[in-house]
C-alpha positions as CSV (number, residue, x, y, z in Angstrom):
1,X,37.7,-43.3,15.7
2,X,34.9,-42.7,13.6
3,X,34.7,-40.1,10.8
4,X,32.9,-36.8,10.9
5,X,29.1,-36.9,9.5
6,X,30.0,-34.3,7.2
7,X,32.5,-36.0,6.0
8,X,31.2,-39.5,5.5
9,X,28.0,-38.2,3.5
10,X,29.9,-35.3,1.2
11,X,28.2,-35.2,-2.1
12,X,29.9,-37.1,-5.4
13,X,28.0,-35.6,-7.7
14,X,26.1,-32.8,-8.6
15,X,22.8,-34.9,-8.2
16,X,23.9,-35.8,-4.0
17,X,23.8,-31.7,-3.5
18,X,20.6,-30.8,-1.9
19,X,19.1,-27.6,-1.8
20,X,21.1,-25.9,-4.6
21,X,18.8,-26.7,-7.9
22,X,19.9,-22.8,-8.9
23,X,23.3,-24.1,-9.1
24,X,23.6,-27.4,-10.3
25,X,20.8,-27.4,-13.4
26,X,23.4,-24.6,-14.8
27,X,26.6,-26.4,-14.3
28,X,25.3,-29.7,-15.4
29,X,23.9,-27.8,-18.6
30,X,27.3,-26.1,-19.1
31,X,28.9,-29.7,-18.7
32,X,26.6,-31.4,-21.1
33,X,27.1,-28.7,-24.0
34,X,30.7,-28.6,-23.6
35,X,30.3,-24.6,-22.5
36,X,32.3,-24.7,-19.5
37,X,34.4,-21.5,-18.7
38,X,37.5,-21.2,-17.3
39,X,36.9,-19.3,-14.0
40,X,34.1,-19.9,-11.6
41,X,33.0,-17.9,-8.6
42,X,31.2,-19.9,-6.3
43,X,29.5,-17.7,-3.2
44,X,27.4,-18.2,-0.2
45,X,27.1,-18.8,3.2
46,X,29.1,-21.4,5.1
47,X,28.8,-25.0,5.2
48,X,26.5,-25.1,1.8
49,X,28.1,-26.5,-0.6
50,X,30.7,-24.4,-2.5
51,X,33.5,-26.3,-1.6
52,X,32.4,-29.5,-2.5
53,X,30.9,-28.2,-5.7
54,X,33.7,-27.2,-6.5
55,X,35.4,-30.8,-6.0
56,X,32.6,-32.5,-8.1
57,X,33.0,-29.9,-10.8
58,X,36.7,-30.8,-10.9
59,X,35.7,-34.5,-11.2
60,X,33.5,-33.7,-14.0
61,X,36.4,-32.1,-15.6
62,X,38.9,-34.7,-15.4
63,X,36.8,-37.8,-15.1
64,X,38.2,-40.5,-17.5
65,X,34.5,-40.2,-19.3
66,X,34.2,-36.7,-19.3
67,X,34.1,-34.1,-18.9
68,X,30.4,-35.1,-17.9
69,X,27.6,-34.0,-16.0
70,X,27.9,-37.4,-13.9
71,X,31.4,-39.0,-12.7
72,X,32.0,-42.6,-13.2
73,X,33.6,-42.7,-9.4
74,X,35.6,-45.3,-11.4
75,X,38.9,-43.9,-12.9
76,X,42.0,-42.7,-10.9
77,X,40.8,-39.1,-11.0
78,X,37.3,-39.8,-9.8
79,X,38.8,-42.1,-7.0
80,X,41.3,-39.7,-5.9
81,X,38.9,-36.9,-5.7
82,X,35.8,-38.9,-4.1
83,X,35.7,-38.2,0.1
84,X,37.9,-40.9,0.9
85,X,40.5,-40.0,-2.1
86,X,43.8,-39.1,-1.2
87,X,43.4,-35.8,-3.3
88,X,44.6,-35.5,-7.0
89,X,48.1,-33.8,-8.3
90,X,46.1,-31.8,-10.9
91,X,43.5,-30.6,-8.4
92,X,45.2,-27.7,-6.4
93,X,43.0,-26.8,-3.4
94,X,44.7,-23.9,-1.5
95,X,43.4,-21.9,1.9
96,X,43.5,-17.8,0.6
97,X,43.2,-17.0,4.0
98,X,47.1,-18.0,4.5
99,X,48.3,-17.4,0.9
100,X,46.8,-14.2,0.5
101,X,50.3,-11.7,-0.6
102,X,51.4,-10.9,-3.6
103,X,54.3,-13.7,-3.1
104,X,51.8,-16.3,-3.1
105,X,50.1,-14.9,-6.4
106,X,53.5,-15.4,-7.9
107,X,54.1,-18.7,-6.5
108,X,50.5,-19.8,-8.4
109,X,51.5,-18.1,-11.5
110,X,54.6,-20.0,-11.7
111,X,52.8,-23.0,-11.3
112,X,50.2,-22.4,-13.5
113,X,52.7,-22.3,-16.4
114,X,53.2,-26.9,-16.1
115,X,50.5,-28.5,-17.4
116,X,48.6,-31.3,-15.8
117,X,50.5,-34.6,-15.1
118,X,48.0,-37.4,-16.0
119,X,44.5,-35.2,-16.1
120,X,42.7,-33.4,-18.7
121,X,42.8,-29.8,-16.7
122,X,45.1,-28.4,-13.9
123,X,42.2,-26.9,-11.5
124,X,43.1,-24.2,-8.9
125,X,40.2,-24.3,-6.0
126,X,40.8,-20.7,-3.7
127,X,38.9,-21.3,-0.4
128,X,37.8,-18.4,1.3
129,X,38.7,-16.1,-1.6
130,X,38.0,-13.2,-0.1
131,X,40.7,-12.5,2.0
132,X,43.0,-12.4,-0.6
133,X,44.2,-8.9,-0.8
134,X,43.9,-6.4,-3.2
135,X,47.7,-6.5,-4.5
136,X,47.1,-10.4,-4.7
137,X,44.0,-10.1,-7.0
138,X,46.0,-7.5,-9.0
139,X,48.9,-9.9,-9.2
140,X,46.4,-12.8,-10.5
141,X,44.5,-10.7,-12.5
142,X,46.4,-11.2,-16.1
143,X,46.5,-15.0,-16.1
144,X,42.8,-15.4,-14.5
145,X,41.9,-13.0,-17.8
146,X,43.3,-15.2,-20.5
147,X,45.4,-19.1,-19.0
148,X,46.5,-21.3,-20.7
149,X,43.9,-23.9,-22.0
150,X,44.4,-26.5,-19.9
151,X,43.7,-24.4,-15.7
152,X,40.9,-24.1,-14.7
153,X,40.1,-21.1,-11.8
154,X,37.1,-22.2,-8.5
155,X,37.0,-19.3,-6.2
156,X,35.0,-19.6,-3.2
157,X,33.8,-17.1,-0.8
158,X,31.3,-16.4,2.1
159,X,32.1,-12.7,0.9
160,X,31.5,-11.9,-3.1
161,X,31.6,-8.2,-2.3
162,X,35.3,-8.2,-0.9
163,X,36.7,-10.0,-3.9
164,X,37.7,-7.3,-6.6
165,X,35.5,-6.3,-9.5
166,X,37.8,-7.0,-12.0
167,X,38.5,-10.4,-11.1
168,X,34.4,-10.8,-10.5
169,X,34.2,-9.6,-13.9
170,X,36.0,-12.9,-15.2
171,X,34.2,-15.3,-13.7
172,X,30.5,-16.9,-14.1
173,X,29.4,-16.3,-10.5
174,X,27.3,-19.0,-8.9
175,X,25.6,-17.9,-5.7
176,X,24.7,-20.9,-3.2
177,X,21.7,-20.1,-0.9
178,X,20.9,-21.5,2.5
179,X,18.9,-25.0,2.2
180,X,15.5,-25.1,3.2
181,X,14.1,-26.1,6.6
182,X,11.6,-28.5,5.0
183,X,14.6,-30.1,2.8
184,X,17.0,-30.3,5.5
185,X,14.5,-32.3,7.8
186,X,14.0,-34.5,4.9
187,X,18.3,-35.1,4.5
188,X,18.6,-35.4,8.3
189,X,15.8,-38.0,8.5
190,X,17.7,-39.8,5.7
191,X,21.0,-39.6,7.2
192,X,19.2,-41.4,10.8
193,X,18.3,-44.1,8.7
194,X,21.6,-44.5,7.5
195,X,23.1,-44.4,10.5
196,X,20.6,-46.8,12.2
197,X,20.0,-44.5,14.6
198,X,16.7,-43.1,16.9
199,X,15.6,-39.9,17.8
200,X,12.6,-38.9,19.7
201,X,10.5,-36.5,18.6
202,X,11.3,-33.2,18.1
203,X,14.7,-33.5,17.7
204,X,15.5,-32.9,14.1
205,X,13.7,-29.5,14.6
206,X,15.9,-28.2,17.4
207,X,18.5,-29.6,14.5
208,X,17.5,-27.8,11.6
209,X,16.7,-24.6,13.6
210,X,20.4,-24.4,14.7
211,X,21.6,-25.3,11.8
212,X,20.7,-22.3,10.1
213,X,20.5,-24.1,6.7
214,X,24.1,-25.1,6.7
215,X,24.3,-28.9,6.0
216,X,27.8,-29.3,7.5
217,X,26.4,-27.2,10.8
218,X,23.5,-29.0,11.0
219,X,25.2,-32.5,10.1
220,X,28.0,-31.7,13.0
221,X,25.2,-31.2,15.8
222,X,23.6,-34.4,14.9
223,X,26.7,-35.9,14.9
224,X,27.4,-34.9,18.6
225,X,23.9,-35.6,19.8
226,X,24.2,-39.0,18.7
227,X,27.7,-39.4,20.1
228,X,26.4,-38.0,23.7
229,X,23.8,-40.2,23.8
230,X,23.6,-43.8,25.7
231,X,22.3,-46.4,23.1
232,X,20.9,-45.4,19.9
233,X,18.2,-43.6,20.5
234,X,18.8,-39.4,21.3
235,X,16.7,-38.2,23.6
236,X,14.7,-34.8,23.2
237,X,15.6,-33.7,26.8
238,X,19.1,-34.1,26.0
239,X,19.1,-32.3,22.5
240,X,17.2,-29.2,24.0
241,X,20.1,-29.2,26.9
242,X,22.6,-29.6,24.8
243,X,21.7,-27.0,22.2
244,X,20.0,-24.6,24.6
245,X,16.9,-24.0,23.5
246,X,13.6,-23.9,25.6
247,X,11.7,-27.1,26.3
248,X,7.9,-26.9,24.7
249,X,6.2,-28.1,27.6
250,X,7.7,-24.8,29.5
251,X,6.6,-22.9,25.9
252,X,3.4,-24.5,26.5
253,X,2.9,-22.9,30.0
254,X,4.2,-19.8,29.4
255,X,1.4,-19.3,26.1
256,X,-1.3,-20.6,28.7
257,X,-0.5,-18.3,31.3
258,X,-0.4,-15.1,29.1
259,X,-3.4,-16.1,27.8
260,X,-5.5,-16.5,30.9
261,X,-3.7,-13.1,32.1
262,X,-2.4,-15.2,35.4
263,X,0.7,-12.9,36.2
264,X,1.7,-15.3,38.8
265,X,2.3,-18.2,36.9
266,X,4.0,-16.1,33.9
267,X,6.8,-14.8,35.8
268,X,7.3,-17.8,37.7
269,X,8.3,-19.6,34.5
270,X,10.5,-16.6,33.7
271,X,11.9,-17.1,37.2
272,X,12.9,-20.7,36.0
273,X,14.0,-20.0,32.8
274,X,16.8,-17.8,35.2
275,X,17.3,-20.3,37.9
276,X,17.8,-22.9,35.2
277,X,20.7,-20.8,33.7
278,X,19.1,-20.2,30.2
279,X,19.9,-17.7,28.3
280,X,16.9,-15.1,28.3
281,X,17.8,-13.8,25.1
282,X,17.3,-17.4,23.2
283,X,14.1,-17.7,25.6
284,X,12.6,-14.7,23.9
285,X,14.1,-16.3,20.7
286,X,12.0,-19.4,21.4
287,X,9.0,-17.4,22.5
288,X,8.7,-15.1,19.2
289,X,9.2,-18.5,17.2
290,X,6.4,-20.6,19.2
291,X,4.1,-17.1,18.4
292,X,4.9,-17.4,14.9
293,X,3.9,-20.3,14.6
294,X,0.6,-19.6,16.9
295,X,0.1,-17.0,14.0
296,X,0.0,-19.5,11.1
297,X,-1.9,-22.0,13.1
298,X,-4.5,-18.8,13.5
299,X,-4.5,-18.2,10.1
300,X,-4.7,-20.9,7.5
301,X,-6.2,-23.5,10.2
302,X,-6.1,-27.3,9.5
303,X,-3.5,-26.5,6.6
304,X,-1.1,-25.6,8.9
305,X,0.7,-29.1,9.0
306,X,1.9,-28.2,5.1
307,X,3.6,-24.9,6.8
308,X,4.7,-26.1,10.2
309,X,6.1,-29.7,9.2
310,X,8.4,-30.3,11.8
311,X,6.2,-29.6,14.6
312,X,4.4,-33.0,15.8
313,X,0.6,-33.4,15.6
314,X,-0.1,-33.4,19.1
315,X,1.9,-30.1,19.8
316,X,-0.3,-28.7,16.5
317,X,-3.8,-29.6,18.3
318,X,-2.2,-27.8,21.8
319,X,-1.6,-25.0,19.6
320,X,-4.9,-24.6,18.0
321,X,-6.3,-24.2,21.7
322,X,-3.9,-22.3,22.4
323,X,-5.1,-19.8,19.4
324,X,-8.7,-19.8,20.4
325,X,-7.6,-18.6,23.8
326,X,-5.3,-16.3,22.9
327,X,-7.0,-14.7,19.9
328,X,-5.4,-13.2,16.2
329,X,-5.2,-9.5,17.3
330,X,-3.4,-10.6,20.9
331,X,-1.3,-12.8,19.4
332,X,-0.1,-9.8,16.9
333,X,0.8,-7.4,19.4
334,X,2.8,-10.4,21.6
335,X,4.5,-10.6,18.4
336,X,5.3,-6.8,18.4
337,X,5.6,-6.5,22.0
338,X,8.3,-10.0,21.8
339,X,10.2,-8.6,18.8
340,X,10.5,-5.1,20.1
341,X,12.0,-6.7,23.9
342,X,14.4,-8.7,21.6
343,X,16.2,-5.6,19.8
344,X,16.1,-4.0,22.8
345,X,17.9,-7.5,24.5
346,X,20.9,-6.9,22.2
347,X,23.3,-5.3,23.9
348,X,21.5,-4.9,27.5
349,X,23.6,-4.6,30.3
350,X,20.6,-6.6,32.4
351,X,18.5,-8.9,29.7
352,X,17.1,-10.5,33.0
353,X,15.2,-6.8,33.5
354,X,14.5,-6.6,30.0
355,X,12.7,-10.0,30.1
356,X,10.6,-8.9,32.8
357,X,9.5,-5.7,31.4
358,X,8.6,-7.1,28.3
359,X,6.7,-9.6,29.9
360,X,4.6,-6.8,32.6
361,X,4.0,-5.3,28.7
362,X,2.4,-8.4,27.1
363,X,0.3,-8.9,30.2
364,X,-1.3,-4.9,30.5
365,X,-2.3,-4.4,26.3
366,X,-4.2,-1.2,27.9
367,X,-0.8,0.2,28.5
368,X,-0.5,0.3,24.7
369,X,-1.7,3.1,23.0
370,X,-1.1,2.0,19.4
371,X,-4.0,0.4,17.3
372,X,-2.1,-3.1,17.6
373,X,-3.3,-2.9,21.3
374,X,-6.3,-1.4,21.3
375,X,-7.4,-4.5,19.0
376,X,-6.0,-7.3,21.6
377,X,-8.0,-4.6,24.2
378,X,-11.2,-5.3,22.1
379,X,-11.0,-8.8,21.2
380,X,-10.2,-9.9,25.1
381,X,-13.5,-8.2,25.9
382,X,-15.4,-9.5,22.8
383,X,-14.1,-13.2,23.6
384,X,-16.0,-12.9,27.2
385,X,-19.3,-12.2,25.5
386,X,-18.9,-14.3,22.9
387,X,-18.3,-12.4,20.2
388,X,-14.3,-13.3,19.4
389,X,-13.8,-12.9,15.5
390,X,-12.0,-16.4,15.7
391,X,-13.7,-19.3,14.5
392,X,-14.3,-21.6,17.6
393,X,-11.6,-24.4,16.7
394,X,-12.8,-27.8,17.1
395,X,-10.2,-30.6,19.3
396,X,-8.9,-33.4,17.7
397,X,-11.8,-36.4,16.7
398,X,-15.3,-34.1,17.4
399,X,-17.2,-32.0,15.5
400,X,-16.0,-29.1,14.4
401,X,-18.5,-25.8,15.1
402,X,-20.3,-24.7,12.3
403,X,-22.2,-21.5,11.8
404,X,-25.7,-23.4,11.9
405,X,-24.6,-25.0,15.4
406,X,-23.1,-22.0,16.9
407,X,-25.5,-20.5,19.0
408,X,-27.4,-17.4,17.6
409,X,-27.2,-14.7,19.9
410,X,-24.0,-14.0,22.7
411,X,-24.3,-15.1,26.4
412,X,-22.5,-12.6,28.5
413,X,-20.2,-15.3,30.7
414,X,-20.2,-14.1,34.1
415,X,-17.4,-12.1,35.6
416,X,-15.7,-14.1,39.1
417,X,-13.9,-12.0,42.3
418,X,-10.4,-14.0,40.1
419,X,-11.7,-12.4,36.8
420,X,-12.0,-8.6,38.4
421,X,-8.5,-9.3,40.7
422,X,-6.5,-10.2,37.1
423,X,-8.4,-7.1,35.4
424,X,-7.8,-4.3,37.7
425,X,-4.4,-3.1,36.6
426,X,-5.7,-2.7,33.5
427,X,-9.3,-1.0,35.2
428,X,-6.7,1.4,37.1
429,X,-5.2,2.4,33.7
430,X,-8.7,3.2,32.3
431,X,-9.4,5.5,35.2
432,X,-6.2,7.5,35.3
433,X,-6.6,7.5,30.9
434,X,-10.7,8.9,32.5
435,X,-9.6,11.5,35.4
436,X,-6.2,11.5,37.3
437,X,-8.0,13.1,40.1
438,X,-10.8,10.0,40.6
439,X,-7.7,7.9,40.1
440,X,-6.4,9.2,43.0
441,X,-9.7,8.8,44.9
442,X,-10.1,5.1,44.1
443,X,-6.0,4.4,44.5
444,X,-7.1,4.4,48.3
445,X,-10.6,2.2,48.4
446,X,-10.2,-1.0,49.2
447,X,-11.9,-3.9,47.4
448,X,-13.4,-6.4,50.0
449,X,-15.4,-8.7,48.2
450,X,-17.0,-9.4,44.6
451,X,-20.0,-11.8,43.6
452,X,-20.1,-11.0,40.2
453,X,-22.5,-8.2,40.3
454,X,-22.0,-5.7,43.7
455,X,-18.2,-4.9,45.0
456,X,-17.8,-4.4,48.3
457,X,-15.8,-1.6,49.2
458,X,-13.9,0.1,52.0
459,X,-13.1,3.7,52.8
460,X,-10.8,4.4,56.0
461,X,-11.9,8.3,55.5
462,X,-15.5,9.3,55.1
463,X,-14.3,12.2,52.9
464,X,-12.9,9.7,50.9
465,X,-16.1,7.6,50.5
466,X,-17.8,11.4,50.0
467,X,-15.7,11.9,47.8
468,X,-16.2,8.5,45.9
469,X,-19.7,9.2,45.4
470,X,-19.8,12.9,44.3
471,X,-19.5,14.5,40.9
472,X,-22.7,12.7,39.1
473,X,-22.0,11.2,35.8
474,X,-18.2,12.4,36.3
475,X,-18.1,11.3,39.4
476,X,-15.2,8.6,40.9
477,X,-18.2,5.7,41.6
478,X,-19.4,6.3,37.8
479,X,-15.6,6.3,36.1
480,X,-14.5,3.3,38.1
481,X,-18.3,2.1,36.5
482,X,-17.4,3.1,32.9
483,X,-13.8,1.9,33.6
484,X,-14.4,-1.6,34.2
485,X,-17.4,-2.0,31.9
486,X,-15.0,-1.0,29.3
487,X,-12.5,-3.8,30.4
488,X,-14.9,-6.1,31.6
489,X,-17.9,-5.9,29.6
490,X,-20.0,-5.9,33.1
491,X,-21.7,-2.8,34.8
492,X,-21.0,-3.0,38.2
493,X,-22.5,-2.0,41.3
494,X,-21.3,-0.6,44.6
495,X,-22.2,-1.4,48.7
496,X,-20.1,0.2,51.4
497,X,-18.4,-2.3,53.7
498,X,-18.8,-1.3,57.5
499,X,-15.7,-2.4,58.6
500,X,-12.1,-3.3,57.4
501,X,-10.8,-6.4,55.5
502,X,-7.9,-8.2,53.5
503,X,-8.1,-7.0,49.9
504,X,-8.7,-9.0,47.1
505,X,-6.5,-7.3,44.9
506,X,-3.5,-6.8,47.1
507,X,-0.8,-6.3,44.7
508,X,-2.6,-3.5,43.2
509,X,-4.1,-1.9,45.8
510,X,-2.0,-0.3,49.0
511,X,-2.8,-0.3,52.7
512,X,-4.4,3.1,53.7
513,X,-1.1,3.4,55.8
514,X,0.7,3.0,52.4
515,X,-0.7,5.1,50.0
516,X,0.7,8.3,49.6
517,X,-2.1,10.0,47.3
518,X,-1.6,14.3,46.9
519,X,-5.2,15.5,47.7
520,X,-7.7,16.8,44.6
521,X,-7.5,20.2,46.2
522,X,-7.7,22.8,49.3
523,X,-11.0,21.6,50.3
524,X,-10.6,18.3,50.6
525,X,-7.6,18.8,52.7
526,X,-10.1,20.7,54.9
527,X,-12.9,17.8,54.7
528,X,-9.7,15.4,55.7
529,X,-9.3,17.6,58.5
530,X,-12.6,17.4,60.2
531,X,-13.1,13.8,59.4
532,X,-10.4,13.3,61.8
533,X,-12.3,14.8,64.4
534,X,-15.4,12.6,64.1
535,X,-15.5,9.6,66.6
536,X,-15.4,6.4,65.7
537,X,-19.3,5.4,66.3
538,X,-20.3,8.1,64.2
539,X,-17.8,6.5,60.7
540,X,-19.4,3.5,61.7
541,X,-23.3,4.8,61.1
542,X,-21.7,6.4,57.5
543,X,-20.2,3.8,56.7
544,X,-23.0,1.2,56.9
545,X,-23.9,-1.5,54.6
546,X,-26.5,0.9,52.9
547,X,-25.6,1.3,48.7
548,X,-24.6,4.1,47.2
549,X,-27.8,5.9,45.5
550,X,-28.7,4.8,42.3
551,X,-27.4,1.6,42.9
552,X,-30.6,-0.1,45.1
C-alpha cells in the first residue's frame, strides 16, 4: 500500500514550503536573530501549509543545531519530527475540535507545568483552533499570557475571527494565503517527474483549477488520477471525467456556434452537456472561465501565453480566432450575460431552464437594452462591413496584418438567405422597439425567398399586403427596411410572391393558420372583412410578381 502524495512530499523545512514567501522570510528572520515568541497564530485556508509549518518551526526549535532557520534532519528530534518520524514526546499536536471544554484546557495546563524530556522546548500545536470554545480560551488564557520558558504555543485555524481577541492579542499571527496557479503548475509538474509519471496535456490545469490553491487538495487529485489510470501515463479524457469538468473541444464548439449566431448547434451542445449527465452549473463555470480567458487573449494579444500558462499553444491560436470572430464588446456582455445566469443558477429549482435562457440571451444581444449590448449590437454589424475595432489576428506561421496591408476602404460582405434567417429574431425585435402595430403586420408575412438584395414575400390577406405597403416613410414595408438595415447593414428591397411557399424562417415566423395577431384597429377589421369576399382569381391579379412602388 503506497503512501498518500501529500504525505510523501510534506515540506522539512521552511525552504520545501511553496507559495508562502509572506510567511517563511519572517520566521526564518525571527529564527536567525534569536527573536522567536512564545505563541504563534498560524491562519488560512485548508491544505496550505499551517500545519506543517507549524512542525518545521518545532524542528527549528528543538533541532540539536538550533534553534535554526534550517534543520539538520539529523538529530533524534529532527528524525522524529520529519514525515516518516514517529512524532516527538516534546512536540504535543492535539485536534481542538475534540478537546475543545474547559476540562481539556485544564488537562493542558497541568501538562504544561513538566518540562520537556530530552528537547530544548515543550511545543503545544492546536489544530483547528477555532473550535475551541469561549470558556476553553478563557481557561488558557493566563498561561498562553506569561508560560514557563521552556512551551511553546502554534495555533492553527481556517477561522482567525472565531478564536478570541484576547488570546489573538498574544500571539504573532501569520496568515497563509492560497498558492498561486502559476506556482502550483510548476510543483505539480515537479512532483510527475518524481513520480515517473505521464500526463497528457491539459491535465495539470484541470488539477490546479480544482485544487483551489490547496497543495494537499490538489496533491490528493493527482494522486487518484494516477492511481485510476492503466500504465503511467493519465489520460486527459479521463481527468476531465473524473473531475467533472467540460471537455475543450465541446468549449470549442459551443464559442464557435455563439459566435456565428447558429442557434441550432448551440443548444444542441447544451442538449449534450444534459444527456451526458454534467452538471450545468460547472458547465456555465467552464464557459465563464473559457470567456475569461477569450478576454485576455483579446486584450494583450501574443502576450497572452505570460497570463494563460497552462493553456497549450495550439488551444491559444483556436482562441485567437475565436476572438476575431467573436469580437471585445460581444465577448463582454457573454461575460455579463454568463455571470448573471450563474448567480441566478445557485439555488434554481431547474438549472437545466436557467441554462437555456441564459443561452436564448447570449444569442439575441438586441434584447439587451443596456450599453454592454448595444456595443456587441454595433460591433456584429461593423464586423460585416469591415469595420470591427479588432485588429485582424494573424494564424499561427503567416504574416500578420498590418495597417499598410489592410485594405483602405470597407467592402460591404454580402448578406446570404442563412445570414437574414439567423438575423430575423433580432430584425422582429427592432420592429416591435420601431411600431408594435407594423410588428403585428409583418408577424403574418411570410418570407419565401432571399438573394441577397429583394425578399420575396407572401400575404394570405390582401389587406394585409395593403396594409404592408401603406403609411409612407412610417409605413410597415419601410420599418421592416430601417429594421434590418439597422441589424444587417443592407437596404433591402421587396417583390410580392404570387402564390404560397415553405418559409425560410420557420421558427420565427407562424403559419397564417397560426398566428393569432389583434388587428391595428376597426377598419382593418372591416378591410379583413371584405377581403374575404374577393374570389380567388381576383388575390391572384393583386398579388402578382409586380414590386412594391419605390422599389423598381
Amino acid at each position: 500500500m503506497s503512501t498518500a502524495l501529500y504525505r510523501r512530499y510534506r515540506p522539512e523545512s521552511f525552504a520545501e514550503l511553496i507559495g508562502q514567501s509572506q510567511v517563511t522570510i519572517p520566521l526564518m528572520a525571527a529564527l536567525k536573530s534569536d527573536r522567536v515568541n512564545h505563541a504563534y497564530l498560524f491562519s488560512g485556508p485548508r491544505g496550505c501549509g499551517k500545519t506543517t509549518s507549524a512542525r518545521i518551526l518545532a524542528r527549528c526549535l528543538n533541532c540539536a543545531e538550533g534553534p535554526t532557520d534550517t534543520p539538520c534532519g539529523k538529530c533524534p528530534s529532527c528524525i522524529e519530527l520529519s514525515r516518516d518520524g514517529s512524532g516527538s514526546l516534546d512536540v504535543i499536536e492535539i485536534d481542538a475540535a475534540s478537546h475543545n471544554k474547559v476540562e481539556d484546557a485544564r488537562e493542558l495546563r497541568d501538562r504544561i507545568a513538566f518540562a520537556p524530556s530530552r528537547d530544548r522546548y515543550k511545543i503545544f500545536i492546536l489544530d483547528e483552533a477555532h473550535m475551541v470554545t469561549k470558556d476553553g480560551f478563557n481557561a488558557l488564557l493566563k498561561v498562553v499570557e506569561e508560560p514557563p520558558a521552556h512551551v511553546k504555543f502554534i495555533f492553527a485555524t481556517t477561522e482567525p475571527e472565531k478564536v478570541i481577541s484576547t488570546i489573538r492579542s498574544r500571539t504573532h499571527h501569520y496568515p497563509f494565503r492560497l498558492v498561486p496557479p502559476a506556482q502550483m503548475l510548476e510543483y505539480l509538474q515537479q512532483m510527475i517527474a518524481s513520480e515517473k509519471v505521464k500526463v497528457e496535456e491539459g491535465v495539470l490545469s484541470l488539477v490546479v483549477r480544482s485544487g483551489g490553491g490547496s497543495v494537499r487538495d490538489s496533491l490528493s487529485l493527482l494522486d487518484q488520477l494516477i492511481a485510476g489510470s492503466e500504465g503511467d501515463t493519465v489520460s486527459y479524457e479521463r481527468a476531465v471525467g473524473l473531475l467533472g469538468y467540460t471537455d475543450a473541444a465541446l468549449l470549442d464548439e459551443v464559442i464557435d456556434a455563439l459566435a456565428g449566431g447558429d442557434s441550432a448547434a448551440v443548444f444542441s451542445n447544451i442538449d449534450r452537456v444534459i444527456q451526458t449527465g454534467q452538471d450545468p452549473h460547472r458547465f456555465v463555470e467552464d464557459l465563464l472561465e473559457r470567456i475569461r480567458d477569450l478576454i485576455v487573449v483579446g486584450s494583450v494579444g501574443v502576450a497572452a501565453k505570460n497570463v494563460l500558462r497552462d493553456i497549450p499553444q495550439d488551444q491559444l491560436d483556436r482562441m485567437r480566432l475565436q476572438v476575431e470572430r467573436y469580437g471585445r464588446a460581444e465577448l463582454n456582455y457573454a461575460a455579463e450575460v454568463i455571470a448573471e445566469g450563474l448567480t441566478r443558477m445557485n439555488g434554481a429549482t431547474s438549472p437545466k431552464l436557467q441554462l437555456e435562457l441564459m443561452v436564448a440571451k447570449l444569442l439575441v444581444p438586441a434584447q439587451d437594452q443596456s450599453e454592454t449590448g448595444s456595443l456587441a449590437r454595433i460591433e456584429r454589424l461593423e464586423r460585416r462591413i469591415g469595420l470591427g475595432g479588432n485588429a485582424p489576428v494573424a494564424a499561427s506561421g503567416t504574416t500578420p496584418v498590418t495597417a499598410e496591408s489592410a485594405p483602405t476602404a470597407p467592402v460591404l460582405a454580402p448578406v446570404t438567405q442563412d445570414d437574414l434567417k439567423q438575423a430575423w429574431p433580432e430584425v422582429m425585435e427592432k420592429m416591435k422597439e420601431l411600431s408594435k402595430a407594423a410588428w403585428q403586420i409583418v408577424y403574418v408575412m411570410k418570407p419565401v425567398a432571399f438573394d441577397g438584395e429583394v425578399l420575396d414575400i407572401y400575404f394570405a390577406q390582401e389587406t394585409d399586403a395593403q396594409a404592408f405597403r401603406d403609411g409612407g416613410s412610417k409605413s410597415p414595408s419601410e420599418l421592416l427596411r430601417q429594421a434590418v438595415i439597422e441589424v444587417l447593414g443592407v437596404k433591402i428591397k421587396y417583390r410580392f410572391a404570387s402564390a404560397a411557399a415553405p418559409s425560410i424562417i420557420t421558427q420565427a415566423i407562424p403559419t397564417v393558420a397560426e398566428a393569432k395577431v389583434e388587428p391595428v384597429n376597426q377598419d382593418r377589421n372591416k378591410l379583413i372583412d371584405t377581403e374575404k369576399q374577393v374570389g380567388d382569381s381576383v388575390l391572384r391579379d393583386v398579388l402578382g410578381a409586380e414590386p412594391i412602388e419605390g422599389d423598381k
